[in-house]
N, C-alpha and C positions, 0 to 999 in steps of 0.2 A: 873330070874337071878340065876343062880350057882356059885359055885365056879371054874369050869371051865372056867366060862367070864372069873372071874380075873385071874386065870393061863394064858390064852390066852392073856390078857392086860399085864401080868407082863412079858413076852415071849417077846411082841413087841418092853417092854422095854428096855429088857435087848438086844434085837436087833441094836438098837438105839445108832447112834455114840455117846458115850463119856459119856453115861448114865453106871451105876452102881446103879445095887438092892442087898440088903442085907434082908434074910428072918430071923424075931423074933418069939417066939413064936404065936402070935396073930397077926402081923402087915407087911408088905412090907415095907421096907423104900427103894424108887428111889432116888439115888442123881443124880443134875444136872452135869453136864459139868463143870459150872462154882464153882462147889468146896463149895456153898454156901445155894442153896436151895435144900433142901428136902421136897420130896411127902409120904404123910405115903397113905398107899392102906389097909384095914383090910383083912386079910386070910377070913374071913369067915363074911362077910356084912350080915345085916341083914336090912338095906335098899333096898325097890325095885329099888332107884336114886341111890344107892350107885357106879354102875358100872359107871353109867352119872356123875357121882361125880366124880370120880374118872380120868376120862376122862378129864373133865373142868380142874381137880387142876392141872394136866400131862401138857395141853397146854398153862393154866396161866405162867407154870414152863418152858416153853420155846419148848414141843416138839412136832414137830408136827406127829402125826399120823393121815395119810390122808384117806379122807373119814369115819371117825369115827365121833361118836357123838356129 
């Protein structure tokens, strides 16, 4: 995993009807649509799951990206 995956993960997101990312110094934050949940994504994971994590907590949050993890 790089940091590349998550550029590429936070690209689809910002792709994504009615999603909205804000980049912190350390961290992504994705807001949903509905104005209410927030996914934090870290710039720089230092989990090998963290990409898959990161994926899970995106479709728990409502969105779907097809054919991913």
């Amino acid at each position: 995993m790089s940091d590349k995956d998550i550029e590429k993960l936070i690209r689809e997101v910002q792709r994504s009807e009615g999603w909205r990312v804000e980049r912190g110094s350390k961290h992504y934050k994705c807001f949903a649509p509905d104005g209410e949940t927030i996914v934090t994504v870290s710039t720089t994971p230092s989990s090998r799951n963290a990409i898959k994590n990161a994926y899970a907590d995106l479709r728990r949050a409502g969105l779907d990206l097809k054919g991913r993890n």
